[in-house]
C-alpha positions in Angstrom: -4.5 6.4 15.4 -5.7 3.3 13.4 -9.0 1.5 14.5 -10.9 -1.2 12.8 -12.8 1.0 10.3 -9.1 2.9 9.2 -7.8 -0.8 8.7 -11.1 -1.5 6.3 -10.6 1.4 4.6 -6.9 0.7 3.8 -7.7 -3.0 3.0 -10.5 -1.4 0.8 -8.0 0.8 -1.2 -5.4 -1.7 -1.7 -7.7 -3.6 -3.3 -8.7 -0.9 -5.7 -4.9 -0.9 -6.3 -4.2 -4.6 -6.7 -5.5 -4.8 -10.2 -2.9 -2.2 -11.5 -0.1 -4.0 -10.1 -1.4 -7.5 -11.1 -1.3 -6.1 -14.7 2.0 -5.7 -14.6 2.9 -9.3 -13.0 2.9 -7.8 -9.2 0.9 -7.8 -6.6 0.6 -6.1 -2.9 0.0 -7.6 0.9 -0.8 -5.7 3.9 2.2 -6.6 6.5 0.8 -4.2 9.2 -0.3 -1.0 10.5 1.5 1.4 13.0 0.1 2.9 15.9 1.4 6.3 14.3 0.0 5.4 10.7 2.5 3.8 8.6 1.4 1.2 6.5 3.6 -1.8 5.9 3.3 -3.9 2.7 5.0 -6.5 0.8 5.1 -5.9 -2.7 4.7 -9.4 -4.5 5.6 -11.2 -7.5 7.0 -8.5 -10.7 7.3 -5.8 -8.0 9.0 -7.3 -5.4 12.0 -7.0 -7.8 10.8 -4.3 -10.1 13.9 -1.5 -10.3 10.7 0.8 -10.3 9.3 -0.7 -7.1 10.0 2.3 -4.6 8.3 4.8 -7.7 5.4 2.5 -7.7 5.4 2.2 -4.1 5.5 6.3 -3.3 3.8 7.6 -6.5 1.5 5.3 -6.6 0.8 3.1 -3.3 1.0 5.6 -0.9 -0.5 8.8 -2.5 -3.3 6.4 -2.9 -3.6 5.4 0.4 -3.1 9.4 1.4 -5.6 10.7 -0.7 -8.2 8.2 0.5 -7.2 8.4 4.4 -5.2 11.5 4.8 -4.2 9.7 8.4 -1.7 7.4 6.7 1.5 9.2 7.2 3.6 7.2 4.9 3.6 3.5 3.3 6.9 1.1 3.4 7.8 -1.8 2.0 9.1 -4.6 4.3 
């Protein structure tokens, strides 16, 4: 269940991401968070359109995101 300190937390490691993507052109945005722990971004600029998007997204993004708060259950794009 996500509460203000889980929303930090994911706002914390996204921005430990960002600079990865922003050296490839791209970018990330947190859209929202589930009651049942899916996190929604929008991948921006290179890697909204990236064929390698949903790689970066899963490999990258969300085993992030699982590893630093084992309560996200998955991350989408939207």
């Amino acid at each position: 269940m996500k509460n203000e300190a889980t929303l930090q937390k994911i706002r914390e490691t996204l921005e430990m991401i960002r600079p990865y993507l922003q050296a490839d052109g791209g970018d990330i945005s947190l859209v929202d968070v589930t009651d049942d722990m899916v996190v929604k971004v929008k991948l921006l600029g290179a890697c909204g359109c990236c064929p390698h998007s949903i790689q970066t997204l899963k490999s990258g993004v969300e085993q992030t995101l699982k590893r630093e708060i084992p309560e996200v259950k998955e991350v989408v794009a939207v």
